[in-house]
C-alpha positions as CSV (number, residue, x, y, z in Angstrom):
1,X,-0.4,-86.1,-113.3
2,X,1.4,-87.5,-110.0
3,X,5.1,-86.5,-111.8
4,X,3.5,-83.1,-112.5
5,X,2.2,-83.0,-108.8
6,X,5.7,-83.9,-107.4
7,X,7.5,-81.4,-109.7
8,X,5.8,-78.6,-108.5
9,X,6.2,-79.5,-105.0
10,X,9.9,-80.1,-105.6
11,X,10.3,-76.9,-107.3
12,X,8.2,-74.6,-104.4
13,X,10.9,-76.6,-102.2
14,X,13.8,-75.4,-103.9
15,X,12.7,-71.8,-103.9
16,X,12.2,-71.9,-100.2
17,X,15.5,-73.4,-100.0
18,X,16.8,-70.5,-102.0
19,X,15.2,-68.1,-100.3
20,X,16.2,-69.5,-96.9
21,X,19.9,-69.7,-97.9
22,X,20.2,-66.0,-99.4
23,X,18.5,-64.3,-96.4
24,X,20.5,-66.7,-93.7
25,X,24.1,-66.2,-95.5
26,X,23.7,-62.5,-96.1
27,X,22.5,-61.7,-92.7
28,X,25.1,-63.9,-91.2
29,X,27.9,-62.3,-93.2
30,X,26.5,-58.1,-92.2
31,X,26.0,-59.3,-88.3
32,X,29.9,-60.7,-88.5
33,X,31.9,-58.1,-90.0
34,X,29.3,-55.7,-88.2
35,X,30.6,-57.6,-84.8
36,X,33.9,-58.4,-86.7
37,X,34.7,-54.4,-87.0
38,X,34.8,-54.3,-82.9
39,X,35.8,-57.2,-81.3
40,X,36.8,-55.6,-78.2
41,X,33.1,-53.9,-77.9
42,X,31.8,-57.2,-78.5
43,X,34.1,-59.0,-76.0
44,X,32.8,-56.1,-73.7
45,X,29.0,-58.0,-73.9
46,X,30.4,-61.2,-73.9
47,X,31.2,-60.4,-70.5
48,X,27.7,-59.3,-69.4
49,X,26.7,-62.8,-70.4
50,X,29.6,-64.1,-68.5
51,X,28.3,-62.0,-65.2
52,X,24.8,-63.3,-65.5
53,X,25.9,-67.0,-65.7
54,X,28.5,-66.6,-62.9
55,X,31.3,-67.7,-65.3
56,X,33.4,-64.5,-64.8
57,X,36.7,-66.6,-65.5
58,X,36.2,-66.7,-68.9
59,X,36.3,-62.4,-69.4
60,X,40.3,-62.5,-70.0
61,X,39.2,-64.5,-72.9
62,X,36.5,-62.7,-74.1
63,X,37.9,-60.8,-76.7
64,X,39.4,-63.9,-78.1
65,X,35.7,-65.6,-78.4
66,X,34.7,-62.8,-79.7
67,X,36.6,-62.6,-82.9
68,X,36.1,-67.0,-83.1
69,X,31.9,-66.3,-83.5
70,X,32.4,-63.3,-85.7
71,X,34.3,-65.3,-88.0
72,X,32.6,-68.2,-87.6
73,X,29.3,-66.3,-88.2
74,X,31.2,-64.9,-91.6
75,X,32.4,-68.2,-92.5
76,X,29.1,-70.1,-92.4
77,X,27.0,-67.1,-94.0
78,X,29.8,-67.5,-97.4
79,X,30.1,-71.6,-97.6
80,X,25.9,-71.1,-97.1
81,X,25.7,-68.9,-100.4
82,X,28.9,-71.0,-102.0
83,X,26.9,-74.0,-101.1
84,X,30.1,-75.7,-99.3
85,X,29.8,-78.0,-97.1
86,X,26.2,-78.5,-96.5
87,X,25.9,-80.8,-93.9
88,X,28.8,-78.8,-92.0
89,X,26.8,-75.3,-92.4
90,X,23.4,-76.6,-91.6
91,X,24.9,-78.1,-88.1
92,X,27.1,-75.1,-87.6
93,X,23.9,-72.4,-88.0
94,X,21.5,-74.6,-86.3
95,X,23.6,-75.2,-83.1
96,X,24.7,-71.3,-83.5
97,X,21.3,-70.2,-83.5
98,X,19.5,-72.5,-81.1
99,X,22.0,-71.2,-78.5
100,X,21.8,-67.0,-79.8
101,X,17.9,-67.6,-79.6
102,X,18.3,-68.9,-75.9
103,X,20.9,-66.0,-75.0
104,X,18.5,-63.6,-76.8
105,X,15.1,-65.2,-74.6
106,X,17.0,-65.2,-71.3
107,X,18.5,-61.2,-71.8
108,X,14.4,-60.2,-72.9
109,X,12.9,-62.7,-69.9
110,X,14.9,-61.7,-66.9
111,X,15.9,-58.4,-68.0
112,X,19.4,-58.9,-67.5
113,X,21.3,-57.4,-70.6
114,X,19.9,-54.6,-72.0
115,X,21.3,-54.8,-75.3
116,X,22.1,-58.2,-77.2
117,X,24.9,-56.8,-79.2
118,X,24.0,-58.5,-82.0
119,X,24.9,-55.8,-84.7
120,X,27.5,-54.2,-82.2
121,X,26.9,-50.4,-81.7
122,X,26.0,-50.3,-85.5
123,X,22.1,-51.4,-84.5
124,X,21.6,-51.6,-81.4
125,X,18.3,-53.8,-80.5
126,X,16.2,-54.1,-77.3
127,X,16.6,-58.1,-76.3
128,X,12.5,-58.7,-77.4
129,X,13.9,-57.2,-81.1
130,X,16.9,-59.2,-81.1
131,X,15.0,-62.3,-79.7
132,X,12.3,-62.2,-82.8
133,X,15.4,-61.7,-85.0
134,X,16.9,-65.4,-83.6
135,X,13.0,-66.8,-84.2
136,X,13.0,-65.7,-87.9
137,X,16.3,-67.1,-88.2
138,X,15.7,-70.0,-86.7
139,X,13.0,-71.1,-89.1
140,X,14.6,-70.2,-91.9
141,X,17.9,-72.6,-90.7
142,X,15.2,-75.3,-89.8
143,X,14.2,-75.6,-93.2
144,X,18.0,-75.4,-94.2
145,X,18.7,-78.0,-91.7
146,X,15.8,-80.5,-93.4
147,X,16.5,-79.7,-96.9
148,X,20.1,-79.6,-96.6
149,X,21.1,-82.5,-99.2
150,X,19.9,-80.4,-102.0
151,X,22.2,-77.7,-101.7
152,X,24.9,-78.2,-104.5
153,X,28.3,-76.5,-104.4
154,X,28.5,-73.4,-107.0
155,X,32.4,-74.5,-107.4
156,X,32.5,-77.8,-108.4
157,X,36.7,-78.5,-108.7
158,X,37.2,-79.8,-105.0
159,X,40.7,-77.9,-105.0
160,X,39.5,-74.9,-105.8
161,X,36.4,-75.0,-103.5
162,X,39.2,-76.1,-100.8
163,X,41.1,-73.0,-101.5
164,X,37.9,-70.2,-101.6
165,X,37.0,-71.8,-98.0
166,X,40.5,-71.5,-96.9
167,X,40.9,-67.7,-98.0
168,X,37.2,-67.4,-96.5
169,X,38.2,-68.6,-93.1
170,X,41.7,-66.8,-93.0
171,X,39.9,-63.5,-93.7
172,X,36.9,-64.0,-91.6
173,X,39.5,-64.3,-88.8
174,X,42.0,-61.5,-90.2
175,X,39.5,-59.3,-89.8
176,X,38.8,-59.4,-86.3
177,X,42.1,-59.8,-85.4
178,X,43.1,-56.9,-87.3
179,X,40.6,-54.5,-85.4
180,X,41.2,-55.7,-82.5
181,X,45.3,-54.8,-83.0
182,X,44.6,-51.3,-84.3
183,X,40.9,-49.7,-84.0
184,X,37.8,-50.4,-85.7
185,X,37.1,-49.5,-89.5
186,X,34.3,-47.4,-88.6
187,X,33.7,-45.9,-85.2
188,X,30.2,-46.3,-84.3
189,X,31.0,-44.8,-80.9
190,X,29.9,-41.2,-79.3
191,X,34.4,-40.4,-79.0
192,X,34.6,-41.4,-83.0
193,X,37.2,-38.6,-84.9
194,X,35.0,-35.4,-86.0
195,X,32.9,-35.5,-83.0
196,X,32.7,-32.6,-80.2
197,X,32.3,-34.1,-76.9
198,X,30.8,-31.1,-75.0
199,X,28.0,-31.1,-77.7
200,X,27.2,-34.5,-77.1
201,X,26.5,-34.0,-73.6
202,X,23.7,-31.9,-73.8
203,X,20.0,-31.7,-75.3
204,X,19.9,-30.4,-78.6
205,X,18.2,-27.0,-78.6
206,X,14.5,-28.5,-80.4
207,X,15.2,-31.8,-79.3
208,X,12.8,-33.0,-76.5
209,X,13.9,-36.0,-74.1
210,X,12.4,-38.7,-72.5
211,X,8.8,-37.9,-70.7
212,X,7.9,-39.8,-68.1
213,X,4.3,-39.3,-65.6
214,X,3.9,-40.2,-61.8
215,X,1.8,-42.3,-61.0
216,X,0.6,-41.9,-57.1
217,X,-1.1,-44.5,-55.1
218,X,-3.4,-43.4,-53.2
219,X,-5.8,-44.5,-50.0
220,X,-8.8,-43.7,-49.0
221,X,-8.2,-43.3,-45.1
222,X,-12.1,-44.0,-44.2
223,X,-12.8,-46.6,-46.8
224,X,-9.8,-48.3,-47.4
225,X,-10.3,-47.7,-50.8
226,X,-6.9,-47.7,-53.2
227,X,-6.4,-46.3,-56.5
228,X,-3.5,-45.2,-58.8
229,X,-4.0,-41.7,-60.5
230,X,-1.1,-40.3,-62.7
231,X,0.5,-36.6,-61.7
232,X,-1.6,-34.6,-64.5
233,X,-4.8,-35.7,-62.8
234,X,-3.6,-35.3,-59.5
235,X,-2.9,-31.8,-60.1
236,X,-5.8,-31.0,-62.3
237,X,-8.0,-32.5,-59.7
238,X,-6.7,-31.2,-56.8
239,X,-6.6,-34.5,-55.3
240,X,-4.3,-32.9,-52.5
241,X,-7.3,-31.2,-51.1
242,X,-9.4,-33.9,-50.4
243,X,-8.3,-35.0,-46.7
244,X,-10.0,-38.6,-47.2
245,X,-6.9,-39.6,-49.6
246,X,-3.4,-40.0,-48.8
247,X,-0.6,-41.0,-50.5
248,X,0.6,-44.5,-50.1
249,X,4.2,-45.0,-50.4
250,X,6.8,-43.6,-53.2
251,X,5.3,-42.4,-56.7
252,X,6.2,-44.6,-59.5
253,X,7.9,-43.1,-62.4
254,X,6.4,-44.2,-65.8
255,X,7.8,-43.9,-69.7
256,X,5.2,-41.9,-71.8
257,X,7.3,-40.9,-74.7
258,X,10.9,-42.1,-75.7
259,X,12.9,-38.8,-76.6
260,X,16.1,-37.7,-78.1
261,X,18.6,-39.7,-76.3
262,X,21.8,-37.9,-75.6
263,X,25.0,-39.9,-76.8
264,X,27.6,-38.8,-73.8
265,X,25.6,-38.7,-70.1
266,X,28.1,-40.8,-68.1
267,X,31.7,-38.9,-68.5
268,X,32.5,-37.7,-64.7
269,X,36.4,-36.6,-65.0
270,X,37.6,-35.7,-61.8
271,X,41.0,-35.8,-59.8
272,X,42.7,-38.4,-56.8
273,X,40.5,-36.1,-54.3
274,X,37.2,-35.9,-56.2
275,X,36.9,-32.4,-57.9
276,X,35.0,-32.3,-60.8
277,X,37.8,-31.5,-64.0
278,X,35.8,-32.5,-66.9
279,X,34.5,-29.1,-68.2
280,X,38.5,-27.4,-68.0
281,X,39.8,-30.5,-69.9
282,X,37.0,-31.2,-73.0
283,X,36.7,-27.7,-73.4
284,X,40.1,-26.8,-73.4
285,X,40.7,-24.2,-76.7
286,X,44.1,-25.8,-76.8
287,X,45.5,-29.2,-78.0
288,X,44.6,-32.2,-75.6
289,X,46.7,-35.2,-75.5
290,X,44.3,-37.7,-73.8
291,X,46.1,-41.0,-72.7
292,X,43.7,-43.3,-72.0
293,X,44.4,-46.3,-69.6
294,X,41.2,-47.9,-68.2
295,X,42.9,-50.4,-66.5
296,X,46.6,-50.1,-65.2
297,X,47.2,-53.4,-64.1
298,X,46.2,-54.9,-67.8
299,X,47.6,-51.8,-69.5
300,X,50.7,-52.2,-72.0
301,X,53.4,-50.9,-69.9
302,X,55.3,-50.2,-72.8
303,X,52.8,-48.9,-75.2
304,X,52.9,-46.2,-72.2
305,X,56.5,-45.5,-72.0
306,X,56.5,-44.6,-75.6
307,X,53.6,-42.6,-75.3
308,X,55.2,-40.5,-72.2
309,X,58.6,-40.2,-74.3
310,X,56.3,-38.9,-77.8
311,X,54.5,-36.4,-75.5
312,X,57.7,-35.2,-73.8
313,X,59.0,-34.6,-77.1
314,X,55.8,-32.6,-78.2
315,X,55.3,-30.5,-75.0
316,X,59.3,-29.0,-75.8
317,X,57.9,-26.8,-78.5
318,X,54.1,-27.1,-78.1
319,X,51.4,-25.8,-75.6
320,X,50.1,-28.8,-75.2
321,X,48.4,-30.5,-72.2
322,X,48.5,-34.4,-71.4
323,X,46.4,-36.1,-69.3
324,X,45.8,-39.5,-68.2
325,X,42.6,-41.3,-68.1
326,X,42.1,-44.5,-66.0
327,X,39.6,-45.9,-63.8
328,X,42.3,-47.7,-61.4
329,X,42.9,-46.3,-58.3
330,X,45.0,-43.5,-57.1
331,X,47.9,-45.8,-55.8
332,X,47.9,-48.0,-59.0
333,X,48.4,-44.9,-60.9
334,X,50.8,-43.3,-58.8
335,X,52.9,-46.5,-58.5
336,X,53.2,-46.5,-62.6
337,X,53.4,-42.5,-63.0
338,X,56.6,-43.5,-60.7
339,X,58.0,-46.0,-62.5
340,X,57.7,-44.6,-65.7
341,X,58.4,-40.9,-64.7
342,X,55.2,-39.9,-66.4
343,X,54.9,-36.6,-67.3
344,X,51.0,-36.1,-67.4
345,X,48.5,-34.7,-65.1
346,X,46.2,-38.4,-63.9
347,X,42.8,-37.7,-64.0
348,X,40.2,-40.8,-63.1
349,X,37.0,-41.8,-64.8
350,X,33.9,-44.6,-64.6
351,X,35.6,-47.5,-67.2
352,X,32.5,-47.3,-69.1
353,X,33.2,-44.4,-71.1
354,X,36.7,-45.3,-70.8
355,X,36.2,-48.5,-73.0
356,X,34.0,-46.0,-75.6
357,X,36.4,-43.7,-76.2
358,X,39.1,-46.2,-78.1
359,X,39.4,-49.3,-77.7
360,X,42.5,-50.0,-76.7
361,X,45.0,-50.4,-73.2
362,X,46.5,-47.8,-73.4
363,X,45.4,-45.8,-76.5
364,X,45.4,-41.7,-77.3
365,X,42.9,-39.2,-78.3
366,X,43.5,-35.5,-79.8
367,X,41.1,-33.3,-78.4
368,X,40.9,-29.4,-79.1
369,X,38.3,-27.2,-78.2
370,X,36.3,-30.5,-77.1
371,X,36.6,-32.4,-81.3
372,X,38.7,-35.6,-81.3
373,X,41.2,-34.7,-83.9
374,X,42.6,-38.0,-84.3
375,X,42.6,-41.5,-82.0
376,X,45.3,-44.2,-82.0
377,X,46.1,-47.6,-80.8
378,X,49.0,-48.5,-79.3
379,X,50.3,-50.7,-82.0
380,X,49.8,-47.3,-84.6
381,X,50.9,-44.2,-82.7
382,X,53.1,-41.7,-84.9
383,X,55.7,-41.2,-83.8
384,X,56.2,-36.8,-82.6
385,X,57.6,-35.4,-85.4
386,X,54.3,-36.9,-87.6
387,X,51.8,-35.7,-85.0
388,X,53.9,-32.3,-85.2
389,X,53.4,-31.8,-88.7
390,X,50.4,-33.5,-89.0
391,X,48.4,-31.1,-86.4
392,X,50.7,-28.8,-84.0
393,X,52.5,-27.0,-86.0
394,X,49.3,-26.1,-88.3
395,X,48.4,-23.6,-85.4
396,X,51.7,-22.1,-85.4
């Protein structure tokens, strides 16, 4: 009866066990190749963390860190389902999580980072989402954590599981690497190839956006009485005519009704003197060579040379206009246009949407009519004659 009794209860174990281990790995494994796919985006958030905790020396090393916890998220989420190393993984994911639930509970608390980055810009979650996420997960490691000597390796030959954990770890790391060199896999990003700008900058016709009420303070000037009232009743009321209530300082505005949320509202391109360019250059009918440099003084001076030379090349036999985007200032851009006897127009723009359209310092975008035709990184642009015959020479 007791050996019956203790069976049981060791078999419910090992199903929770199971249970815990499949859900942990898998999800470990999607959020780092998710993460894994951008590095540079991810480095980008990294540095809102590094902002809020005054550690600002650490963003030139961002991007780096970056691709280290993607991998090591990949690495433990594999030798979890492999069953490798079990008292290794159970540390790894418990110390991991303990400090993603704390990031995750400070970002929600204090409202400091509006986005936890935790499945990049594949899914992006509010910081109380991504913070219940890290509470799931943290149970589910406890109980990998306490149970942890019962996990058996599925490859029992200790060369063998040596040389799957190797291969895991070099890939989990080529990975990031390798994005971070060229561009992502997939471009979860508004400037992604296909996509027309100028659409993406407006409201949809039959989309409806974001409807917020007023809410009004208000004072009774005989009584002293206060009360809020929202807009709707203040004009269905006429509140306005009754002389005994005033208005007490600014109305608030209030969220009713999350609408459609337009992907491009921050792209302001505009020249060394502050006139407003971008409408003449996203919707320009023509072919668009967009150099984007978001930040001069980090920027591969090289990469740009190259650049300059492949569009002086194209622009011999081609109506094509090249412009350079970069959110350093006038004199930084002047200095280098200078230098490198640059051939394109300088136009200037907030770094936000710099860093969205490619990730990259320097990289290039093909625009016509407003659609990115094609994006590059510095380490891959074709060389003229490619892009020639590729694209320009298709409108000929």
């Amino acid at each position: 009866m007791m050996s019956s009794v203790i069976n049981n209860k060791s078999q419910k174990t090992n199903y929770l066990l199971c249970f815990a281990r499949i859900f942990t790995g898998l999800l470990f494994i999607f959020s780092g190749f998710i993460k894994a796919n951008d590095p540079t985006g991810f480095g980008y958030k990294l540095e809102e963390y590094f902002h809020v905790f005054h550690t600002d020396f650490l963003n030139d090393y961002a991007t780096a860190i970056a691709i280290v916890v993607c991998a090591l998220e990949i690495i433990l989420g594999i030798w979890l389902l492999l069953g490798f190393y079990k008292k290794l993984v159970a540390w790894g994911l418990l110390l991991l999580i303990i400090f993603f639930t704390f990031l995750t509970f400070y970002s929600a608390f204090f409202e400091v980072v509006t986005s936890c980055g935790c499945f990049g810009d594949a899914i992006p979650l509010t910081p109380w989402q991504s913070f219940g996420k890290d509470l799931v997960l943290l149970a589910l490691i406890l109980i990998i954590f306490v149970y942890r000597n019962q996990i058996t390796p599925l490859i029992k030959d200790p060369t063998n599981r040596g040389l799957v954990a190797t291969f895991t770890a070099v890939l989990s790391f080529g990975i990031g690497i390798y994005t971070f060199m060229y561009l992502p896999f997939i471009d979860f990003l508004p400037y992604k190839i296909g996509n027309n700008i100028p659409s993406l900058m407006v409201l949809p016709e039959g989309k409806e956006g974001d409807v917020y009420e007023q809410i009004y303070s208000m004072k009774n000037v005989k009584t002293g009485e206060t009360k809020t009232i929202t807009d709707k009743i203040y004009m269905s009321e006429k509140v306005w005519e009754d002389t005994n209530w005033e208005i007490v300082g600014e109305p608030q505005s209030k969220l009713v009704k999350k609408g459609y949320q337009i992907p491009i509202t921050d792209l302001l391109i505009t020249d060394a003197e502050g006139n407003d360019h971008t409408q003449e250059i996203i919707n320009n009918p023509y072919y668009n060579l967009i150099i984007v440099a978001k930040d001069l003084s980090k920027a591969n001076v090289e990469a740009l040379d190259k650049i300059n030379k492949i569009a002086t090349k194209l622009t011999e036999d081609y109506n094509l206009r090249i412009v350079l985007l970069t959110a350093s200032s006038s004199e930084d851009s002047d200095y280098l246009s200078d230098k490198l006897h640059l051939i394109s127009e300088i136009f200037y723009a907030d770094l936000i949407p710099l860093k969205s359209m490619i990730r990259a310092n320097p990289g290039v975008l093909l625009l016509k009519s407003g659609t990115v035709i094609d994006k590059w990184h510095y380490n891959a642009i074709p060389d003229a004659k490619d892009i020639e015959e590729r694209y320009l020479s298709l409108d000929k």
